[in-house]
N, C-alpha and C positions, 0 to 999 in steps of 0.2 A: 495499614494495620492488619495484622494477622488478627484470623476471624473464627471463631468455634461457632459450631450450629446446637445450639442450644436444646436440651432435649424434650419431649412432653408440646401439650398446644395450650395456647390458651380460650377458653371459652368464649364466642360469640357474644355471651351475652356481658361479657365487658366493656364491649366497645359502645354498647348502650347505655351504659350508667356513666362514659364519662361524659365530664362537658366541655365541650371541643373549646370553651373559648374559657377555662378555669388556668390556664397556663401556656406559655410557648410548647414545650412537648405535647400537652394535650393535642393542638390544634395542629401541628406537625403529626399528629397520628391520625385523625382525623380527616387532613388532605390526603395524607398517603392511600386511606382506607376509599375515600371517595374517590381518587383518579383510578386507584387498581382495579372498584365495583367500573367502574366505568370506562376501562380500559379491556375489560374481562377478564384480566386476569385471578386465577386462584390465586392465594398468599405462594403456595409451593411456584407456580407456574413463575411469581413475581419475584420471587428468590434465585432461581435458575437463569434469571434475565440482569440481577446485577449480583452473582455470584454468592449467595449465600442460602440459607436453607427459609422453607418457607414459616417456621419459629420464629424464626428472628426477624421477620417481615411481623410477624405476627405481635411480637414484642415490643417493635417499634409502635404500631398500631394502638397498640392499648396502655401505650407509654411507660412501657416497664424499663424501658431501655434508651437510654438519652443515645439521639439521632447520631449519627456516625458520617463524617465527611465526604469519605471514600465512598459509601452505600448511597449520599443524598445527590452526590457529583453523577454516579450511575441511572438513578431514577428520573433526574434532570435528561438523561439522553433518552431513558426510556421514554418517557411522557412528554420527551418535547418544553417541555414545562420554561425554557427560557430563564434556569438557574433558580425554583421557585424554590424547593425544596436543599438546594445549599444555602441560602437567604434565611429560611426557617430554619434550616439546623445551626446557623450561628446563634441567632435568636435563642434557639433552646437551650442549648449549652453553654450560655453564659450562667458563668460559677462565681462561687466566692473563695473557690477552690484555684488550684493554680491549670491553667489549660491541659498540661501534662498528666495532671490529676485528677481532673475530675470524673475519668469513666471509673477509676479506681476506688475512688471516694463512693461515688453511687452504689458499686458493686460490693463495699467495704460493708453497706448495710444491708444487704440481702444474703451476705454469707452465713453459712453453717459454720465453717470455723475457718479461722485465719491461722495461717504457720509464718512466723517473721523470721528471717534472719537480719539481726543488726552487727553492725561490723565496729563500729566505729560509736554509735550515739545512740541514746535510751531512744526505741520507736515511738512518733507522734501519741498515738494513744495510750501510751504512759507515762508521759513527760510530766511535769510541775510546771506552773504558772512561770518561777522563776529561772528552770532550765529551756524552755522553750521562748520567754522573752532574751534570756543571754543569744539561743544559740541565733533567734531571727534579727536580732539586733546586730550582730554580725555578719551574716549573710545580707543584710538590708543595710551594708552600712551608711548608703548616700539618701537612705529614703528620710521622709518625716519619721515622728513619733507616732502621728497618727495613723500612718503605714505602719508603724511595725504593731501598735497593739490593738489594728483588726484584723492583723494578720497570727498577732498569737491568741485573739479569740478565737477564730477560725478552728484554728488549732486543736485549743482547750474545745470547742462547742463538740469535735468530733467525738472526746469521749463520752458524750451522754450515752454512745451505742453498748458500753460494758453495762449499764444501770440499765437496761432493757430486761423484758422477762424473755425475750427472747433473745438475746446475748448471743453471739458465737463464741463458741470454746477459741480461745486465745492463747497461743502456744509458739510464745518466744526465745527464739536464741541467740543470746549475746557475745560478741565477742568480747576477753577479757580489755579490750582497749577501752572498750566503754564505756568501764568502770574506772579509767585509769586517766581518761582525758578531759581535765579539768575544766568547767564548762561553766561558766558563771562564776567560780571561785570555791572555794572549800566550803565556804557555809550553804551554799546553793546545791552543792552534788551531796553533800551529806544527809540534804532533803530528800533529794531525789531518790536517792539509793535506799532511805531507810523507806523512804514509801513505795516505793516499789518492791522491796522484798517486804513489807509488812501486806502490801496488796495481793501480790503470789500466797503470801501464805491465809488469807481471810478470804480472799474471791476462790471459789472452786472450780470458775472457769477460765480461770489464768495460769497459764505453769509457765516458769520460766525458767532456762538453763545456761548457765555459761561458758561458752567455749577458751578452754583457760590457753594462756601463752603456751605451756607445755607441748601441747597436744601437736605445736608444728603448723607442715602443711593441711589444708583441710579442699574440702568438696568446694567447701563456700569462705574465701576470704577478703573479697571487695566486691561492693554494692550491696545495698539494702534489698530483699527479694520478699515479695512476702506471697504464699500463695494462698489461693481461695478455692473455698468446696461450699455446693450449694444442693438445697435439697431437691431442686428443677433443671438443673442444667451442668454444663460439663464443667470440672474446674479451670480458674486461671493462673497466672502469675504476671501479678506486677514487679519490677524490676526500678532501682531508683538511683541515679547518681545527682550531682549537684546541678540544679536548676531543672533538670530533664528525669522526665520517668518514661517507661514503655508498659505496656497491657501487651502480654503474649497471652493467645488463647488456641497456637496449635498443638494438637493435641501430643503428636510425640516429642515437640520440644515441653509443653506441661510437664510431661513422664519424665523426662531427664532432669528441667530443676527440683523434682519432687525426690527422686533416687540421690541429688546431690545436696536437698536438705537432708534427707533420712541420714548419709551418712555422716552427715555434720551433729546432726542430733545425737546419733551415737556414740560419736567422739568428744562430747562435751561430758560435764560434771552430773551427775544425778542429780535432781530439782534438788532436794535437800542439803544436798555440799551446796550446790551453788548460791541456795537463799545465806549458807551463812556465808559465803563467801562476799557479796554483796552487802551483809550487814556489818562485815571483819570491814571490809572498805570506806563504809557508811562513818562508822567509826573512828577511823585511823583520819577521815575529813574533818570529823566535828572538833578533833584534840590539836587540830592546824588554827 
């Protein structure tokens, strides 16, 4: 996985207020902190020895940051340690999340603001009950029922993060296909579509825009992207196609999806066409 060195340190007196045995992460930061005092290494010195800065030693440590495979398989050689800390980091990282998702997930709630591009389907965090049980019922189609609806709680749970006082600004764009591709059936996208432009227009940290058929070629026309800015560290981008996502975090590939949403965003609808556009659609579903 490509890696950003996240900026700023964390305080010392962090790693004292946690309790090494309140969690798998906890106690995965906690070894790491005790084999490095006792290894001697500084955090910097311990970063330099499996390729990353000593922030992100530092982050792992006081469990801001769920363990990473490639960094635990490293420490494992550093400290000898006979695979201790790849063993904890499976440990930690079990999710209720999908494995592909869940660094993205974590990082989804420590964002300042999220930029989405959707291509094809309303993004997770603004789905309906009834569009996101269609669309997982489909993708899941050999599972149970009980697979599929704690998988579209999952789902639904992640939006508690817009109802936060500390909310990321949420700033989506759509393609017009996914207004256009029937997803549950008529009475289920006519939900979706009117709640979600009645949401853009009453949330003020949501703006949404849609990039219409018109418009052609664009920057961004396949794969879900959505990237992330934080008030402590460098931004990323997650990247999402069917069953697999990626976390990029170098920093001048960041720059290039950020320059190739900006000129997606430009060449969409202004927030205002597009809420009616979305509600003209809404509509034209409900009279089916």
């Amino acid at each position: 996985m490509l890696r950003a060195h996240p900026r700023g340190t964390w305080p010392m007196t962090i790693h004292n207020q946690l309790d090494p045995y309140a969690s798998p992460r906890t106690f995965y930061g906690s070894e790491l902190r005790r084999e490095r005092e006792a290894g001697g290494y500084s955090q910097d010195q311990l970063g330099e020895r499996v390729f990353c800065s000593g922030t992100y030693i530092g982050q792992f440590e006081s469990a801001k940051r769920l363990p990473q495979p490639d960094v635990s398989r490293l420490l494992d050689e550093v400290f000898e340690s006979g695979g201790h800390f790849q063993r904890l980091c499976r440990l930690a990282r079990k999710s209720k999340h999908a494995e592909y998702f869940a660094d993205a997930a974590e990082l989804e709630q420590q964002a300042r603001t999220l930029s989405e591009y959707a291509p094809m389907l309303v993004p997770g965090l603004l789905q309906t009950e009834g569009y996101a049980r269609a669309l997982v019922s489909a993708a899941q189609r050999f599972e149970s029922q009980d697979v599929v609806e704690r998988l579209v709680r999952t789902r639904l749970d992640r939006q508690a993060l817009l109802d936060c006082p500390a909310a990321p600004l949420l700033w989506v764009v759509l393609h017009e296909s996914a207004l256009r591709v029937r997803v549950g059936g008529c009475a289920v996208m006519a939900d979706q579509l009117a709640e979600l432009a009645e949401g853009a227009r009453t949330n003020r940290r949501l703006l949404v825009q849609v990039l219409p058929f018109a418009a052609g070629a664009a920057a961004f026309l396949n794969g879900t992207t959505i990237h992330m800015t934080f008030d402590d560290a460098p931004p990323v981008v997650y990247t999402e196609s069917a069953f697999t996502g990626q976390l990029v975090e170098e920093p001048a590939l960041v720059a290039q999806y950020q320059r190739a949403y900006d000129l997606t965003r430009a060449a969409s609808l202004p927030p205002e066409a597009s809420l009616d556009l979305i509600e003209s659609v809404a509509k034209d579903y409900a009279k089916r």
